[in-house]
C-alpha positions, 0 to 999 in steps of 0.5 A, a space after each residue: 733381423 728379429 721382427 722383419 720378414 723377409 717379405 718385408 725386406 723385398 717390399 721396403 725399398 719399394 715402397 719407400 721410395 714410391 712413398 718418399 717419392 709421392 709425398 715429397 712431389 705433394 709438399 713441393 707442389 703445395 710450396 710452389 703454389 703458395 709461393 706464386 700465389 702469395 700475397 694471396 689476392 683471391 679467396 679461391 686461392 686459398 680454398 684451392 689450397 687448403 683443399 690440396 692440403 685436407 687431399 693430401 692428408 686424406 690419402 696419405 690417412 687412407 694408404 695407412 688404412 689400408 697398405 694395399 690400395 696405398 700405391 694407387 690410391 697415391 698415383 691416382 690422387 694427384 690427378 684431382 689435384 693436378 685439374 683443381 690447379 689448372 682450372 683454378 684463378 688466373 693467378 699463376 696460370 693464364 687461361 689459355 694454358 689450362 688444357 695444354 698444362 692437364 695434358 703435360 701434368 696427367 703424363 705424371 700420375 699416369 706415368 707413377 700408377 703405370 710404374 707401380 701397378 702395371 697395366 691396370 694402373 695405366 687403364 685406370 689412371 688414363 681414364 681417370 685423367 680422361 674423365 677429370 680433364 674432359 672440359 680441357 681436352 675436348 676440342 679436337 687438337 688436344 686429343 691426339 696430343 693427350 693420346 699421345 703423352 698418356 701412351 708414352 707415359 704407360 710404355 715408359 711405365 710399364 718398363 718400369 714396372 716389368 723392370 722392378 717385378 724382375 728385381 722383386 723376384 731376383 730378391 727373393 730367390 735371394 732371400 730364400 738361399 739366404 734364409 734356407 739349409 740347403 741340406 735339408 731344406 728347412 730354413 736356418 738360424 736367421 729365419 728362426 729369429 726373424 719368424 720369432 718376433 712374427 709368430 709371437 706377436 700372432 700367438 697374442 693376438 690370436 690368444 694362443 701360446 707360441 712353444 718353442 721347441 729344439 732337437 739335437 741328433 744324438 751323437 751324429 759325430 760318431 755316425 761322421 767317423 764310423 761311415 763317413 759324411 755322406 751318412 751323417 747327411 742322411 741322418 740329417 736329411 731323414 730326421 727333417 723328413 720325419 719332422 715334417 711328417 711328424 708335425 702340423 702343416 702350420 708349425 715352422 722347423 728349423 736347422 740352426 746348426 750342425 745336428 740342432 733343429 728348432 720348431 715354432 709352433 702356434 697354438 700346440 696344445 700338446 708338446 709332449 705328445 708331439 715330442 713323444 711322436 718324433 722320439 717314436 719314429 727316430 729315439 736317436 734325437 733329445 729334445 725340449 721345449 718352452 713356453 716363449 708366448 712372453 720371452 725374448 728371444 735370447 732367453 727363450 733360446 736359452 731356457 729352451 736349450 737348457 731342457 734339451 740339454 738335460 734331455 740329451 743327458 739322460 739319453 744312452 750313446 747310441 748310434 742311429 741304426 738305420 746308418 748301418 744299413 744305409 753305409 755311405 757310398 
């Protein structure tokens, strides 16, 4: 888990198969072209060829420069390709096929822009297709047929793409349950050692320190026994409150077990001041904290739960006040 977000586990099934998908179509493409046209008998088929391959290349460098604009920028570029194709030698394409074939390939590119962008993938992959197949399409009788195709490939896309926003979002409630104490609402042992590995790589970048910080509720068994579950609950849900409040709105708080809790902070300046704030407002807790900018996650556990635990040995058995006057029932 350490070093992928949960966003990312949404987004990569997605977007590897949109992006396996769309490469392996280009090689296929590439293959069939120099296989039909081998021995090459004209120059222009191999320009045509080596421009198809210097495309490719030039928007698969583009979607790694810039990952938002990947998924269109991968449906749209097949359309360039697709009318280079039909418009090429009459090697493998006789000359009375061109316009009927742009039509019947657009469907395609328009079908995948649709699929992965929606709507205004649909708008700008058909006018692109419009636009790059006019000399094809012009004459009467192919334009009903092209409006025809292109509209059934963007209903079908347009399913599709309803179909895996739905999906996306019955992930992250997923997710989200997976990654969460649903007593508290902070987020648990799992999401700490995948922020972990995000955070540290911030803190660096930013220049800044990452400080790892962890709580434990002092005694909370004994709160258990005396009244009841329900009131070490409350404790539970009080001390995260008081955290919240306590800390900046950047910091990242955790519950990774019964009584501990876990902060990641980037850029605190300060931890015993806010350390000093939490123990104002609730006495009852031990603490520590760790410098981790440079540490492995494991070791910065490890060191950070040593501290806490030399802490919580100098802290009095003292049930939290606040249960007594708050009995479970």
């Amino acid at each position: 888990m350490a070093g992928r977000s949960s966003s990312d586990l949404i987004r990569e099934p997605f977007e590897r198969y949109w992006g396996a998908y769309y490469w392996w179509v280009m090689a296929a493409a590439l293959a069939i072209a120099l296989v039909t046209q081998y021995p090459w008998k004209h120059r222009g088929d191999l320009y045509t060829d080596a421009l198809f391959l210097g495309w490719t290349l030039a928007l698969y460098a583009a979607s790694r420069r810039w990952p938002f604009w990947s998924r269109l920028v991968h449906a749209l570029g097949v359309l360039p390709i697709l009318a280079f194709y039909t418009a090429q030698s009459d090697t493998a394409i006789p000359p009375e096929c061109h316009a009927g074939l742009f039509v019947l390939l657009a469907f395609f590119p328009i079908y995948t822009a649709t699929a992965m962008v929606g709507a205004p993938g649909f708008a700008a992959a058909a006018l692109f297709a419009a636009v790059i197949g006019f000399p094809f399409i012009r004459k009467p009788p192919l334009v009903p047929i092209a409006f025809l195709f292109w509209s059934l490939a963007g209903l079908l896309g347009l399913g599709y793409y309803r179909m895996t926003a739905r999906l996306r979002e019955f992930h992250q409630v997923l997710l989200d349950q997976a990654l969460a104490d649903p007593l508290t609402g902070l987020r648990n042992r799992r999401a700490l050692e995948e922020d972990f590995t995000r955070l540290q790589a911030l803190a660096k970048r930013e220049k800044k320190r990452l400080i790892f910080t962890l709580w434990d509720v002092n005694d909370l068994k004994k709160v258990n026994d005396k009244y009841g579950h329900a009131a070490g609950d409350r404790v539970l849900k009080k001390f995260a409150r008081i955290l919240r409040e306590a800390l900046r709105q950047s910091d990242a708080l955790y519950r990774i077990g019964g009584d501990e809790f876990a902060g990641l902070h980037v850029g605190l300046e300060d931890p015993e001041a806010m350390l000093a704030r939490v123990r104002k407002q609730f006495p009852w807790a031990s603490s520590g904290w760790v410098d981790a900018t440079d540490l492995d996650f494991q070791v910065a556990y490890r060191w950070v739960d040593e501290r806490m635990y030399r802490d919580k040995a100098h802290k009095p058995e003292q049930i939290p006040k606040f249960t007594r006057e708050e009995p479970a029932g």
